[in-house]
SEVO-256982 format. One record per residue (C-alpha): x, y, z; residue number from 1. Coordinates in Angstrom, 2 decimals. Layout:
% SEVO-256982
east: X | north: Y | up: Z | k: NUM .
...
//
This chain:
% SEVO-256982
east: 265.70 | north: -147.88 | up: 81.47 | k: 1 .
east: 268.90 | north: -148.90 | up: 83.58 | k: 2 .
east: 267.69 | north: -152.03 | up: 83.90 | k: 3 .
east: 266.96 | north: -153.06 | up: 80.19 | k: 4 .
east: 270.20 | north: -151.69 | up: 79.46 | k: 5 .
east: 271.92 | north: -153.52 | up: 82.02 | k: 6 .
east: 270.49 | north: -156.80 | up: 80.66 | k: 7 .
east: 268.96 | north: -157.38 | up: 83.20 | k: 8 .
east: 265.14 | north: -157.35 | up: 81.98 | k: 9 .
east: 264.50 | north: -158.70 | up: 78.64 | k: 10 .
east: 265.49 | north: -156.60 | up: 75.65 | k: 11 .
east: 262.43 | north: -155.87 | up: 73.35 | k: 12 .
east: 262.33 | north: -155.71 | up: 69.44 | k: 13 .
east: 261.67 | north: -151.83 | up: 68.73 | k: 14 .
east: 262.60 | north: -151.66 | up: 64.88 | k: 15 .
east: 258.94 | north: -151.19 | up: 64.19 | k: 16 .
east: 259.54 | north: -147.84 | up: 66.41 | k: 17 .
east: 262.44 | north: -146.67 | up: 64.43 | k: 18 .
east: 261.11 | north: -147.40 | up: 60.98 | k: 19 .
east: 257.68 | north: -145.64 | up: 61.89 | k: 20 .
east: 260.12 | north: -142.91 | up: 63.13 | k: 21 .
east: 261.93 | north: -142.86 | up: 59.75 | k: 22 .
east: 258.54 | north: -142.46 | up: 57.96 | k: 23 .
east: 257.06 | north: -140.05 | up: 60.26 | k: 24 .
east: 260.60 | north: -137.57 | up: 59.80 | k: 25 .
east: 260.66 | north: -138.11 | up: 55.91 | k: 26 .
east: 256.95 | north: -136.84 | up: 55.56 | k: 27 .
east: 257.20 | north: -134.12 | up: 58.14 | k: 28 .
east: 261.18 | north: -132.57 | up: 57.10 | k: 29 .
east: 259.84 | north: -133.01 | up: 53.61 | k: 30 .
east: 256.93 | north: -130.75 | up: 54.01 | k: 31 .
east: 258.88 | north: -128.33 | up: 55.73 | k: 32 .
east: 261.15 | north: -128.25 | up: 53.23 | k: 33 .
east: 258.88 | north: -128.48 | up: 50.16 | k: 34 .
east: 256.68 | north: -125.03 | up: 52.00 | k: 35 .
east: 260.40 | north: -122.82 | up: 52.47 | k: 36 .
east: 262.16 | north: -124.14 | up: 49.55 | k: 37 .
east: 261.42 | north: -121.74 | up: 46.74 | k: 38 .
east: 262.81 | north: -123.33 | up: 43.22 | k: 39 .
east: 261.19 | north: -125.86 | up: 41.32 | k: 40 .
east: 263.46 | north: -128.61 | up: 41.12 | k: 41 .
east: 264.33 | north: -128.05 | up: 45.19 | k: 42 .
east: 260.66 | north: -128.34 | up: 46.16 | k: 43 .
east: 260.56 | north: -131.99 | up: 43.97 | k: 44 .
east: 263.77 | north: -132.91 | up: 45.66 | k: 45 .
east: 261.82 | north: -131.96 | up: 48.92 | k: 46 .
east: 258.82 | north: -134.65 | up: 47.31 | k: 47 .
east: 261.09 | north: -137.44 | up: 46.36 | k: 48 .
east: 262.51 | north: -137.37 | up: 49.31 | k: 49 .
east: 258.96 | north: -138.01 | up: 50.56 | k: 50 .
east: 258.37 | north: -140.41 | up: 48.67 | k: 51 .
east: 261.11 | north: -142.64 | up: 49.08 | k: 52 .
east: 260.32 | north: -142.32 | up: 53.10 | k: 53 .
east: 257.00 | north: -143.62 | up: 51.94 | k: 54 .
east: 258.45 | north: -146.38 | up: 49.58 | k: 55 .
east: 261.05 | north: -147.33 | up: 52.39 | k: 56 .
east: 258.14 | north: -147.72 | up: 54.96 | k: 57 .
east: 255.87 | north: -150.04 | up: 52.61 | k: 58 .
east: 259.03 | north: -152.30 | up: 51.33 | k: 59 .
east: 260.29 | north: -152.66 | up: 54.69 | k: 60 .
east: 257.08 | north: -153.16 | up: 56.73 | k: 61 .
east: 254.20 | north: -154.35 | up: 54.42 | k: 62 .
east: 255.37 | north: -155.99 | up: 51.23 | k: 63 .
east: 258.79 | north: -157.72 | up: 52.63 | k: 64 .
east: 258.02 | north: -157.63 | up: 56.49 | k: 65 .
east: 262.03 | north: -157.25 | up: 57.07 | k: 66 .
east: 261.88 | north: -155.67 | up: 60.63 | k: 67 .
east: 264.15 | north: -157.66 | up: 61.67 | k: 68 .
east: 267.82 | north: -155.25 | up: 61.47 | k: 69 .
east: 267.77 | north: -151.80 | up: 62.28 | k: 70 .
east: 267.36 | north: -149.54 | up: 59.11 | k: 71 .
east: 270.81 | north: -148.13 | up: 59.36 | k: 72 .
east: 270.73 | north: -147.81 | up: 54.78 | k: 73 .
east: 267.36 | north: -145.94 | up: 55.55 | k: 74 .
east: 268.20 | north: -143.40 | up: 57.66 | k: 75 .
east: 271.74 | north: -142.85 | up: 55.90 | k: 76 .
east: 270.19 | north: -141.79 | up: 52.67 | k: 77 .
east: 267.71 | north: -140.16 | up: 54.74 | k: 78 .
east: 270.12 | north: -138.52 | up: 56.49 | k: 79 .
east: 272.64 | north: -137.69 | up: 53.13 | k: 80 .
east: 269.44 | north: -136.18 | up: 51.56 | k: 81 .
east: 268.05 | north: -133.59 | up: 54.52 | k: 82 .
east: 271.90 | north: -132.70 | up: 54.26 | k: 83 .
east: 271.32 | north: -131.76 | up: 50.89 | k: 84 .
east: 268.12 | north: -129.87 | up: 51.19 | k: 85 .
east: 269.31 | north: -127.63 | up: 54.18 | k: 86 .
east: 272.39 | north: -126.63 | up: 51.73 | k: 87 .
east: 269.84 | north: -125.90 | up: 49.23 | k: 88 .
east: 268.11 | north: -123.77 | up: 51.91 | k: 89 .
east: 271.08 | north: -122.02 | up: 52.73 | k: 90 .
east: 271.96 | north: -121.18 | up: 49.09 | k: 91 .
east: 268.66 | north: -120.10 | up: 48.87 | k: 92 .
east: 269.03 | north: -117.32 | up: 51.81 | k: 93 .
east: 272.30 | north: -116.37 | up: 50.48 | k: 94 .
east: 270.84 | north: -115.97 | up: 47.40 | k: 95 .
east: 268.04 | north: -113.46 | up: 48.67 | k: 96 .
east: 269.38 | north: -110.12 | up: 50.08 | k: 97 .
east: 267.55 | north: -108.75 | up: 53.26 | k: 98 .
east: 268.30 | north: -105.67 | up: 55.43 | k: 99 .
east: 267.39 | north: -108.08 | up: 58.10 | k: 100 .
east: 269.67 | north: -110.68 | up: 59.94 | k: 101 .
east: 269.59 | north: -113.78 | up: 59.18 | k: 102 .
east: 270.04 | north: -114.53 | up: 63.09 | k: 103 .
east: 266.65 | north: -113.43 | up: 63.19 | k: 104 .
east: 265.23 | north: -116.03 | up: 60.88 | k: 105 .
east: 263.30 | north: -118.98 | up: 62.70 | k: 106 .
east: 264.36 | north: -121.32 | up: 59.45 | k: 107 .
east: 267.72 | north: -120.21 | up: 59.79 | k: 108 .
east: 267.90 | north: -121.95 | up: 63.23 | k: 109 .
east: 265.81 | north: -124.78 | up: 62.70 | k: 110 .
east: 268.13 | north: -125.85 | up: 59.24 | k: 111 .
east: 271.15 | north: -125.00 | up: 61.46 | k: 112 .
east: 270.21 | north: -127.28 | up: 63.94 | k: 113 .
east: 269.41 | north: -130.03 | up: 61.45 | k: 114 .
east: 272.58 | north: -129.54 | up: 59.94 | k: 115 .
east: 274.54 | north: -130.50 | up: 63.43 | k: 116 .
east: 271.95 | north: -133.73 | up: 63.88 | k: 117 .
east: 271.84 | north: -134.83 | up: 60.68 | k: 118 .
east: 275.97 | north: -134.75 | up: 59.57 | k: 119 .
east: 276.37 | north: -136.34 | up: 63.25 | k: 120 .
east: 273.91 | north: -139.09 | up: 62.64 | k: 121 .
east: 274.85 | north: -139.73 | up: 59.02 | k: 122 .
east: 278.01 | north: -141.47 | up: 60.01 | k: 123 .
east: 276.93 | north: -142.92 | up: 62.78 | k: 124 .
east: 274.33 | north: -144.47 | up: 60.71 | k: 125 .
east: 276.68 | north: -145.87 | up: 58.60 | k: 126 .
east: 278.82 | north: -146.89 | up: 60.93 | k: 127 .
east: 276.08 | north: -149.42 | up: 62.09 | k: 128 .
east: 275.66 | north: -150.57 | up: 59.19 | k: 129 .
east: 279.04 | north: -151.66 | up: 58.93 | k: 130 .
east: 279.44 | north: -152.43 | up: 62.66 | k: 131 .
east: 276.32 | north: -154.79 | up: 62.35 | k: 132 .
east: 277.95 | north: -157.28 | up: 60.21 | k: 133 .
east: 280.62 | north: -157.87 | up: 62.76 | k: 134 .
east: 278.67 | north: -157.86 | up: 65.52 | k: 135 .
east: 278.22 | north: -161.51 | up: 66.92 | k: 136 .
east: 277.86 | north: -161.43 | up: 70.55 | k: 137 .
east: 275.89 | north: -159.35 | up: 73.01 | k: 138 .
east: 279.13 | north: -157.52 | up: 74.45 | k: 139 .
east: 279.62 | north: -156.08 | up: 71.20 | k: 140 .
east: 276.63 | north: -154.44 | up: 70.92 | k: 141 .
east: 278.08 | north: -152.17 | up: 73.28 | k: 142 .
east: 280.22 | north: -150.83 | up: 70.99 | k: 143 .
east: 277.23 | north: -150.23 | up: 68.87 | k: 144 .
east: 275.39 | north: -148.16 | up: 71.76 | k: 145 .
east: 278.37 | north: -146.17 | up: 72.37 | k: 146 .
east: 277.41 | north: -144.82 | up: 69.00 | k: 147 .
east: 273.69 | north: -144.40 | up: 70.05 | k: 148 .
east: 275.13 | north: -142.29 | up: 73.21 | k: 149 .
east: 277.14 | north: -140.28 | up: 70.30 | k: 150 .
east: 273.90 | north: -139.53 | up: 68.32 | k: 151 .
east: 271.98 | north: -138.70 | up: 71.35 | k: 152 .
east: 274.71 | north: -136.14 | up: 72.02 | k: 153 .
east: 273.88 | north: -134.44 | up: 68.41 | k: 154 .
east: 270.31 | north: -134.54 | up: 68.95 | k: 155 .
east: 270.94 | north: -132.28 | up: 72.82 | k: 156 .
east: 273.28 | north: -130.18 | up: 70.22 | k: 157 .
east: 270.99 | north: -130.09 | up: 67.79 | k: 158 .
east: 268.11 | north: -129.12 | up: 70.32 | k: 159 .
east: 270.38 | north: -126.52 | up: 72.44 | k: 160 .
east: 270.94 | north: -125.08 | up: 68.91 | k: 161 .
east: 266.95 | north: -124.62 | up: 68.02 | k: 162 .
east: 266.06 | north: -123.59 | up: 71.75 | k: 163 .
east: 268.76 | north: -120.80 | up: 71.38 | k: 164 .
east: 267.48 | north: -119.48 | up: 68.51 | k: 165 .
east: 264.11 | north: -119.28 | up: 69.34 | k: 166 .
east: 265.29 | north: -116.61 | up: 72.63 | k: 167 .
east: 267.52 | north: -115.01 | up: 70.75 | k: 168 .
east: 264.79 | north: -113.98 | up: 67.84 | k: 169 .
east: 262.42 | north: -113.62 | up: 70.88 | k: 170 .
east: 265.09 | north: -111.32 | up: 73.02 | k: 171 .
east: 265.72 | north: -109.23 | up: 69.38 | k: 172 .
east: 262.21 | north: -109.10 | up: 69.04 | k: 173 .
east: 261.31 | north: -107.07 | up: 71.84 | k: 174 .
//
């Protein structure tokens, strides 16, 4: 890994990684969120959003072949529309009274932590996608992995976040 990033061995073309990542998080945070959301019109958001992760992966890797720039559009709008569905999640907890805490709520920490990886990683996404245009020789793509680093740092948030909550409703538990 050091040494790929050091240029030293050959760097390899891993869009097809990323966009098969793209597709694989729209159809599983979809489900998720088309099985807790309760409403109507939440649970189709939950299916559109499905279905454009679908309709993104076809355009981009069957019918145009374009695999050649990182998705950075993709997983914005991606990103802008999880946003949306875990605020739809948490109106619909506030929305339903319970004697119980919501600290004890598995969802509760799971939409938490996608809240702190997917705000992170929506501007970072869309800061590539405005970095990539001015990006014309190989020492400024350092620039552009400096935001990778940052979105790796919301994804160890985002995890410390999940594995928290799964002791602490563990801990209560007992």
């Amino acid at each position: 890994m050091f040494l790929a990033s050091s240029m030293v061995l050959p760097q390899k073309n891993n869009i097809i990684e990323y966009d098969v990542l793209l597709l694989l998080a729209s159809v599983f945070i979809s489900l998720y969120f088309y099985f807790t959301l309760r409403e109507e019109f939440k649970k189709y958001l939950a299916l559109g959003t499905l279905f454009a992760g679908v309709t993104n992966f076809v355009q981009r890797n069957i019918v145009f072949v374009s695999n050649a720039q990182f998705d950075s559009v993709g997983f914005y709008v991606f990103s802008v529309l999880v946003v949306i569905m875990i605020f739809m999640y948490f109106n619909q907890a506030l929305k339903t009274y319970s004697k119980d805490s919501i600290l004890l709520s598995f969802d509760f920490w799971i939409n938490i932590s996608l809240l702190i990886y997917y705000t992170g990683a929506m501007i970072i996404f869309l800061s590539i996608y405005a970095l990539s245009g001015l990006v014309k020789e190989w020492q400024d793509h350092l620039s552009i992995g400096s935001l990778w680093a940052a979105q790796n740092i919301f994804l160890f948030l985002s995890s410390l976040c999940i594995t928290s909550g799964v002791l602490w409703v563990n801990y209560q538990k007992k």
